[in-house]
N, C-alpha and C positions, 0 to 999 in steps of 0.2 A: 654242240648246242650249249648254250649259256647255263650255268648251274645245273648240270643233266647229274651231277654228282653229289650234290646235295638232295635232289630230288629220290635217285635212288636208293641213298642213306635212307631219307624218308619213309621210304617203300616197304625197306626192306626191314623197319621195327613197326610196319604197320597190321594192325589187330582185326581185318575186316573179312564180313563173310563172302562177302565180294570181290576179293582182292584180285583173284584170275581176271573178272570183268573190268575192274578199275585201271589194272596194267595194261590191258587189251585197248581203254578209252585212252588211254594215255598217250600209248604208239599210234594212234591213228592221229590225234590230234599233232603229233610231233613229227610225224613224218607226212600231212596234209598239205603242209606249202613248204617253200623254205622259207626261212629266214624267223620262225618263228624258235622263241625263244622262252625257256622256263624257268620256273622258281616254284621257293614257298612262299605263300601269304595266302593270309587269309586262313590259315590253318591247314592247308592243303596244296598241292601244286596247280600253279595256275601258268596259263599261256598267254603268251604277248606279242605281237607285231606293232611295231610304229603304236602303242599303247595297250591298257590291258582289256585281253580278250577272254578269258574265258577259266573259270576256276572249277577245281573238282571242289566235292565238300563229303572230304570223308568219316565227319560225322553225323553222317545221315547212315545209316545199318540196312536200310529193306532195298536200297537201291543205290548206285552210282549217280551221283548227282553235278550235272556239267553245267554251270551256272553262266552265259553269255549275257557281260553287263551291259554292254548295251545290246543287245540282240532285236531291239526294236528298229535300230538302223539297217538291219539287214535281212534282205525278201526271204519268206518263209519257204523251205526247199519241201518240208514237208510236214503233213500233220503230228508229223512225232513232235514240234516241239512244241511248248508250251508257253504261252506269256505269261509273265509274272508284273510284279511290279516296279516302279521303278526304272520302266523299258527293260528290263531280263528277261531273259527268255531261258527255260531251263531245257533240258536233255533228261531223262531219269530213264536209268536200267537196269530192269528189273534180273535179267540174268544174260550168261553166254549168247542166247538165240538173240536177245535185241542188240544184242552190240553187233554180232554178226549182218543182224539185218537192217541195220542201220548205222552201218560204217560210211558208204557212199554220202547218206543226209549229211551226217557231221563234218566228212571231208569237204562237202559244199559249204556247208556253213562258214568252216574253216576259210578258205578260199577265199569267201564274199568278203568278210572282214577283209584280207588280205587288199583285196581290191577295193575295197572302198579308202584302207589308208593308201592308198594311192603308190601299190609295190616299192 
């Protein structure tokens, strides 16, 4: 995976109370399709297929925040997520249980993007 070493690096001087969750958001989104690929920007590591899909923001403290920039292009798999503005749609997790139980959401989400840029 594209910059998965940079990302790491990232990780692993990272100061959150979250961290076990954030790492746990991270594998799921990376291992949800293939061909997706990561980085930093944005201040955080963010995911891309055929353009950018989807950024953590870990300066946010009370929760893991998975920011899908466009997220208004792609059908809501479940009320976990949330519109924002701008067409985003966010992910926020609040601890281990929501990530657990709502790995599948994300991995769909993941997916839809995937298909919408046209594999």
């Amino acid at each position: 995976m594209e910059n998965t070493t940079k990302v790491n690096a990232f990780m692993a001087g990272l100061e959150h109370p979250l961290k076990a969750e954030l790492e746990a958001v991270c594998k799921i989104i990376r291992e949800a399709a293939p061909g997706i690929t990561e980085d930093i920007k944005w201040g955080g590591p963010s995911y891309a297929y055929k353009g950018d899909m989807a950024t953590i923001n870990p300066k946010i403290m009370k929760y893991v925040a998975v920011i899908f920039h466009k997220g208004d292009l792609l059908p809501k798999v479940s009320d976990f997520f949330e519109e924002a503005t701008k067409g985003k749609v966010y992910a926020k997790f609040y601890d281990m249980a929501a990530v657990k139980a709502n790995k599948k959401a994300l991995q769909q989400m993941v997916r839809n993007w995937v298909q919408l840029m046209g594999q």
